[in-house]
C-alpha positions in Angstrom: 121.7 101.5 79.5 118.0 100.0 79.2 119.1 96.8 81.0 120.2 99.3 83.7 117.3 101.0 83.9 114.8 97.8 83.9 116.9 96.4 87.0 116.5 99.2 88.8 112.6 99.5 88.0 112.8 95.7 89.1 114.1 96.1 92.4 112.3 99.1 93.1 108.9 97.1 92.2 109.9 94.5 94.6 110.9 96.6 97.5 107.5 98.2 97.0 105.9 95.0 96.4 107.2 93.5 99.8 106.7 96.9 101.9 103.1 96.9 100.6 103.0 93.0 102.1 104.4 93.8 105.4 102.4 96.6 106.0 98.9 94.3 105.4 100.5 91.4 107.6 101.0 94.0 110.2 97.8 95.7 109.8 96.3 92.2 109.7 98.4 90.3 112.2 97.1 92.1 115.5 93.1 91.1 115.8 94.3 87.7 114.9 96.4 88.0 117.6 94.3 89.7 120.1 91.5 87.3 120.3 93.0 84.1 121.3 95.2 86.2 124.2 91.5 88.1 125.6 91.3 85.8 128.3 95.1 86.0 129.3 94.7 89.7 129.0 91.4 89.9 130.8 89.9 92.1 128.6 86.5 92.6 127.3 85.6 91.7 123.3 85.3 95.7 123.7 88.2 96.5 124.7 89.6 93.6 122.2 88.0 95.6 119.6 89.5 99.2 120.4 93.1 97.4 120.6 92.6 96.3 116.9 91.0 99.4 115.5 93.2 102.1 117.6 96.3 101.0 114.8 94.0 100.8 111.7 92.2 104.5 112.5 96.1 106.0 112.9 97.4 104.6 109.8 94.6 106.4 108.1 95.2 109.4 109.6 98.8 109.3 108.7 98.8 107.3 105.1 95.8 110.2 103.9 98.6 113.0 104.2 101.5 111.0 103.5 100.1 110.0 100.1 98.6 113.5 99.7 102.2 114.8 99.6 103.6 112.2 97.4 100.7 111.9 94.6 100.9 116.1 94.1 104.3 116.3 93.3 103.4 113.0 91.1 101.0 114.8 89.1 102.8 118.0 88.8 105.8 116.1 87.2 103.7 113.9 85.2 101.7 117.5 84.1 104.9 118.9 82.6 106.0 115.8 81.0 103.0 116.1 79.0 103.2 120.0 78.2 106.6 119.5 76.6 
């Protein structure tokens, strides 16, 4: 039953471990991108700028609440663990 248990934890570890990896190769892929293609594009280094920062600002706006919703029900469980 432990075995079980520990594969599970495993897999779930490395799903979150490689989810976590694509989200920062994502997040850091695109101003990498974006620089070499500015002259193609015919952009400014402005405009550059707010095409790389536009993604990062909405991720914060929807990661705050997303983690919000998952850490309270974290800490409610983990609360009455304890109590018993």
């Amino acid at each position: 039953m432990g075995e079980v248990r520990e594969s599970k934890g495993n897999g779930y570890l490395a799903f979150l471990a490689s989810t976590h990896f694509a989200i920062h190769v994502y997040t850091m892929l695109l101003p990498v991108l974006l620089l070499p293609l500015q002259d193609e594009l015919g952009v400014s280094l402005v405009q550059i700028s707010l095409l790389a920062s536009v993604p990062r600002l909405l991720n914060v706006f929807v990661y705050i609440p997303v983690g919000l919703a998952v850490l309270v029900p974290c800490i409610a469980i983990l609360v009455l663990m304890i109590r018993h």
